[in-house]
N, C-alpha and C positions, 0 to 999 in steps of 0.2 A: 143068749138072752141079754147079758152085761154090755154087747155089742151095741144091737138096739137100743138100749138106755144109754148109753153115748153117744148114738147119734139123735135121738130124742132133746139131752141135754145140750148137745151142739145146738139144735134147734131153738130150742128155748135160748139160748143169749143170743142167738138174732132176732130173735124177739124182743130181749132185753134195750137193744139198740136201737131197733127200729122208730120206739115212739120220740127216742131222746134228743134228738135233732129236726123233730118238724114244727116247732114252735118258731126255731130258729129260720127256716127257709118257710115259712108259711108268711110268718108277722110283717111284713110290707106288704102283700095285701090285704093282711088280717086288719090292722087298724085303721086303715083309710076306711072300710063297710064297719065297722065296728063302733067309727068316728069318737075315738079314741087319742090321746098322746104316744107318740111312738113307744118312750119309755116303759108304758105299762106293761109290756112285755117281760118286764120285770118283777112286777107285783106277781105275777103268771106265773113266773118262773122262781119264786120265791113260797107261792104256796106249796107247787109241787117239792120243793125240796124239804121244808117243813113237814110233810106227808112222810117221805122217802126217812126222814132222819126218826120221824118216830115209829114206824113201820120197822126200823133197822132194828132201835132199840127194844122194840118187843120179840125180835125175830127169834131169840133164843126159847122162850118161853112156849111160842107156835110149833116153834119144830120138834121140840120135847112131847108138847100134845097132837100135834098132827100127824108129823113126819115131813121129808121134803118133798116127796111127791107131792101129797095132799097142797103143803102150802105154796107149791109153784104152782098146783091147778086153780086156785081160789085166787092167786096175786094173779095170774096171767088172767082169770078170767075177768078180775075185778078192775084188771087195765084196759080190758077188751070193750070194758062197760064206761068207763071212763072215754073213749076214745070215741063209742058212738055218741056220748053224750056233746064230745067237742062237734061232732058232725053237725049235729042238730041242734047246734046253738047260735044264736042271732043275738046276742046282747055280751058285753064283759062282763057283767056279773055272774051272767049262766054259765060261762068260762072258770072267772071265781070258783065255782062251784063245782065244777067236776074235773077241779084240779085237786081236790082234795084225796077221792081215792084214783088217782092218778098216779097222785105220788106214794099214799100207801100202799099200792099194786106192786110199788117198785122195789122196796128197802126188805123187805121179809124177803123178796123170792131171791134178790142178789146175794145177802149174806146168807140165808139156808142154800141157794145150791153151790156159792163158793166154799163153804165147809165143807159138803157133801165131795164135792170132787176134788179138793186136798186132803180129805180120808180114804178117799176109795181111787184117785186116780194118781198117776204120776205127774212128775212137774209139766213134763210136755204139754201133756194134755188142758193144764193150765192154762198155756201161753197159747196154743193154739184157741181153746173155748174165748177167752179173752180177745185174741184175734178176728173170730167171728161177731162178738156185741160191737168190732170195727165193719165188720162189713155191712152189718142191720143199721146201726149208724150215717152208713153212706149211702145205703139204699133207701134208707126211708124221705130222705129229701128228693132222691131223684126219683122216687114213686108219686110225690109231692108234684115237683116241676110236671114231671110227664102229664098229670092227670089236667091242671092249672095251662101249660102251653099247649094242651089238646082241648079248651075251651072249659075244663070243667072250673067247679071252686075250691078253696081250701077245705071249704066240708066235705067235701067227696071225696083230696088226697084223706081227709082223717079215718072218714067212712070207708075206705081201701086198709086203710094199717089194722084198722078194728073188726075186717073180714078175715083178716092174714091170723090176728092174734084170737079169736074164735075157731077156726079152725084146728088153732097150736092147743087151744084147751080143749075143742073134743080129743084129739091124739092125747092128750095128757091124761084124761081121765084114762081112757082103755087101758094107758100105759101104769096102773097104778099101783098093781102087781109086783112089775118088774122092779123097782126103787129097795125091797127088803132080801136080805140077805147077803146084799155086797160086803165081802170081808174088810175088815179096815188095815191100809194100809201104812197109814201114819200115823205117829201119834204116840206114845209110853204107854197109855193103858190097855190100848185095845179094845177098848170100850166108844162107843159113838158119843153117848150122851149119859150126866152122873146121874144120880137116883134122886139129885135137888137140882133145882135152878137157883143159879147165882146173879143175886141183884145187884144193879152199879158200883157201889162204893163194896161189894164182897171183888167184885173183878178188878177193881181199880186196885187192891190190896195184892193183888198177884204178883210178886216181883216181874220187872221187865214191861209189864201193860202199860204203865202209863209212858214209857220210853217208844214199845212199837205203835201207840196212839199219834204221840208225837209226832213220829215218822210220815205213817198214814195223812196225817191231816199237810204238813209240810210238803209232799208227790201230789196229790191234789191240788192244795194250793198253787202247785209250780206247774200243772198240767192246762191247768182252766185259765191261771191270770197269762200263759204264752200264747192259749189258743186264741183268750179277749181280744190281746194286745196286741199280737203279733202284726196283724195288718197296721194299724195304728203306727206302730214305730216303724216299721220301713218306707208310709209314708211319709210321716211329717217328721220324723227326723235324717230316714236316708235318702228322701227326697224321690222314692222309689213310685211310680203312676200305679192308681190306687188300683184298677184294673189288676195289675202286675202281683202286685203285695197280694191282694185275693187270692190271688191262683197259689201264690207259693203258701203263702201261710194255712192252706188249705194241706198243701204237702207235709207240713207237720204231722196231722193226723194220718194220712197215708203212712210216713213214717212211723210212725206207732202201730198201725196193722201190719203193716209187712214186716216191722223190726219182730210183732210179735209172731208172725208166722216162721220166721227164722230160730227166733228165741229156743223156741217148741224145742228145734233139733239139736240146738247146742246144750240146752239140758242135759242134754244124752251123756256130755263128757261134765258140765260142770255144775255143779248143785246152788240151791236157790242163793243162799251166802255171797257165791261167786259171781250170780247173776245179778243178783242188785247192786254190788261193787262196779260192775262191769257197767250197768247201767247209769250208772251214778257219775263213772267216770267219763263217762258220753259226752252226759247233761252238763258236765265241766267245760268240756272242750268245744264244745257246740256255742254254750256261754262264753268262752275264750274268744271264738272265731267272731263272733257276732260284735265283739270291743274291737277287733284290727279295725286300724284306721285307714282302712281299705275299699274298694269300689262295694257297689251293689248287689254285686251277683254272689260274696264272699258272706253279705249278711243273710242274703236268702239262702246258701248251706246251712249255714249257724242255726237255723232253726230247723232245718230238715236231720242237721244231727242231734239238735235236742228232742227230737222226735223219737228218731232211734235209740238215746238213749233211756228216755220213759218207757220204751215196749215190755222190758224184763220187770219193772220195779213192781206194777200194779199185783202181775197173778202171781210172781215168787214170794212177796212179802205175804200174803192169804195162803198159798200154799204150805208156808215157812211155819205157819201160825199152831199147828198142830203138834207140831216136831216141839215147838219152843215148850208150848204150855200145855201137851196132853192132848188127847182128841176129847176128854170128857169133860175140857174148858172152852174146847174150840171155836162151839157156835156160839156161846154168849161172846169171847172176846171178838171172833168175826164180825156181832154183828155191830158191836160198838164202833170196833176199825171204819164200816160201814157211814154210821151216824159222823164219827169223828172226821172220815173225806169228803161227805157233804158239807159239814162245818169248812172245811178247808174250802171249798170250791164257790161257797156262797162271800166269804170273808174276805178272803186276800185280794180277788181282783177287783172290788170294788172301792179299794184300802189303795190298790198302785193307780185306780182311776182319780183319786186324789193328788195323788201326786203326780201325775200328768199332766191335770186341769193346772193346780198352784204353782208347778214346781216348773218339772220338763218330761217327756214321755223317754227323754233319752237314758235314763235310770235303770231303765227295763230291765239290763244285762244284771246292773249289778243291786235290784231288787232281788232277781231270779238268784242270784249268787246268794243271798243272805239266804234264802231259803232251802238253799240245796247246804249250804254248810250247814244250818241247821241238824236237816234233817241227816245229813252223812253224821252227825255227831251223837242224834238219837240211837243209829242204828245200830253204831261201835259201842256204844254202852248198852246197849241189848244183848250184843254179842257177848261184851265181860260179865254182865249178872249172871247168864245163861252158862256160861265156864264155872262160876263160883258157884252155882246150883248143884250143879255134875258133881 
């Protein structure tokens, strides 16, 4: 039966994926019938994350009263409802509006089922789940195109993603059974969830939290301002045809899905410690290659290896979360971790679009460097509190 619920949860973070990328490949048609500013696409994309960071923040409390079944059924369905709403909307404001539980559909069900399966599953299983919100990710734009280059409109790719994610929540209810009694496998207490819920400033007091927050938001940060930018600087600074820079800087993410389908099996010999080290040191050399004062083609790797090296960071460091601080702290500090990556993903890239505009976009490398020493410095002292605990 445990079987089934694994593939269920596989299921569900394709789902997870799917809607998060169609804002992205819809919004050139969306704002010309909108008649709209292109930028708005931001405001759009700002409410949903607003949603997502406070949905996060409550996740710990929902899942103590629901469970994770319950609250993956209620987020996937209240995305499902969100997504017809985008169908059926003709104005930006009506957008506005059911960007709200759009993005609360999103933050509860990420951090309750990445708790859930760094207590009950192994690392692999991690990076593989992870792997699949890459494949939902990639499908959902080209379920998009498909529907748009076969004469239809962006309301009918939304109306398609909101059929797919309806169907995920009838399976999810049947499925509601199967989610109790999985043994915990990670974690000091052996316990799922305490007998209190811990509020902000009681978590933030946990030695190590505010160092693995740190982290979390600095991997985001470094993940969303490469995926922004990436085209940006191999244009106008490598001189690279924007066409070109498209396709590659699109390989980034590919990198990240297959880095994590690989991830999965290397697990097997190295434990998550050694995977984000591993990954870290990627994201180094990948940054390294991208400064040679070298042709074209050397800076389009540089980013397909900083790809690779992001695939391990996201699911080891959530799976790691258990081990660090207990599984009876797990889901509140997950879902913080959660809120704390949205903060990263909203902030930094529009902090290097600054310095782009003022400065030079050619920065990128060593913006991205300050970020990643950052966060290599959070992580090492996560690692010494976590010895001086022991």
């Amino acid at each position: 039966m445990f079987q089934i619920l694994l593939v269920i949860i596989y299921l569900s973070f394709i789902s997870l994926g799917l809607p998060d990328s169609l804002l992205g490949s819809a919004w050139p048609a969306m704002y010309t019938g909108l008649q709209v500013p292109v930028s708005y696409a931001g405001i759009i994309s700002m409410i949903i994350a607003a949603g997502t960071i406070v949905s996060s923040l409550q996740s710990d409390r929902l899942t103590r009263r629901l469970g994770t079944g319950k609250v993956t059924l209620v987020s996937v369905a209240t995305t499902a409802l969100a997504l017809f709403g985008f169908s059926v909307s003709g104005s930006f404001a009506a957008l506005c509006l059911w960007a709200v539980p759009y993005g609360l559909g999103a933050g509860s069900v990420d951090a309750s089922l990445n708790n859930y399966v760094a207590l009950h599953y192994k690392s692999r299983h991690m990076s593989w789940l992870h792997c699949m919100w890459g494949v939902g990710a990639s499908v959902g734009p080209y379920i998009m195109g498909y529907i748009m280059t076969g004469g239809g409109t962006w309301n009918g790719g939304y109306r398609s993603i909101a059929v797919i994610q309806t169907v995920l929540t009838v399976i999810l209810f049947f499925s509601l059974p199967l989610w109790k009694g999985r043994p915990v496998i990670s974690g000091e207490s052996g316990e799922e969830a305490s007998a209190e819920e811990l509020s902000l400033k009681e978590v933030l007091r946990i030695l190590g939290v505010k160092e693995i927050l740190i982290c979390f938001f600095c991997y985001c940060a470094l993940e969303q301002t490469t995926s922004l930018w990436a085209s940006s600087y191999l244009t106008l600074y490598k001189g690279v045809p924007a066409e070109t820079a498209a396709k590659y800087a699109g390989l980034f993410f590919v990198g990240i899905t297959v880095g994590r389908a690989v991830s999965g099996f290397i697990t097997i010999r190295l434990n998550d410690v050694q995977m984000i080290r591993l990954g870290q040191c990627l994201i180094g050399c990948g940054i390294m290659i991208m400064l040679l004062p070298v042709g074209e083609t050397i800076s389009l790797i540089g980013f397909i290896v900083v790809g690779l090296g992001c695939a391990p960071i996201y699911p080891c460091v959530i799976h790691s979360t258990p081990e660090h601080f207990g599984a009876d702290k797990s889901q509140a500090i997950i879902g913080i971790q959660m809120a704390s990556a949205y903060v990263g993903s909203c902030l930094m890239p529009p902090i290097f679009g600054l310095i782009a505009s003022h400065i030079t976009v050619s920065l990128l490398p060593f913006y991205l460097l300050v970020i990643l020493g950052l966060m290599v410095l959070m992580h090492e002292m996560l690692l010494k509190k976590m010895k001086k605990r022991q």
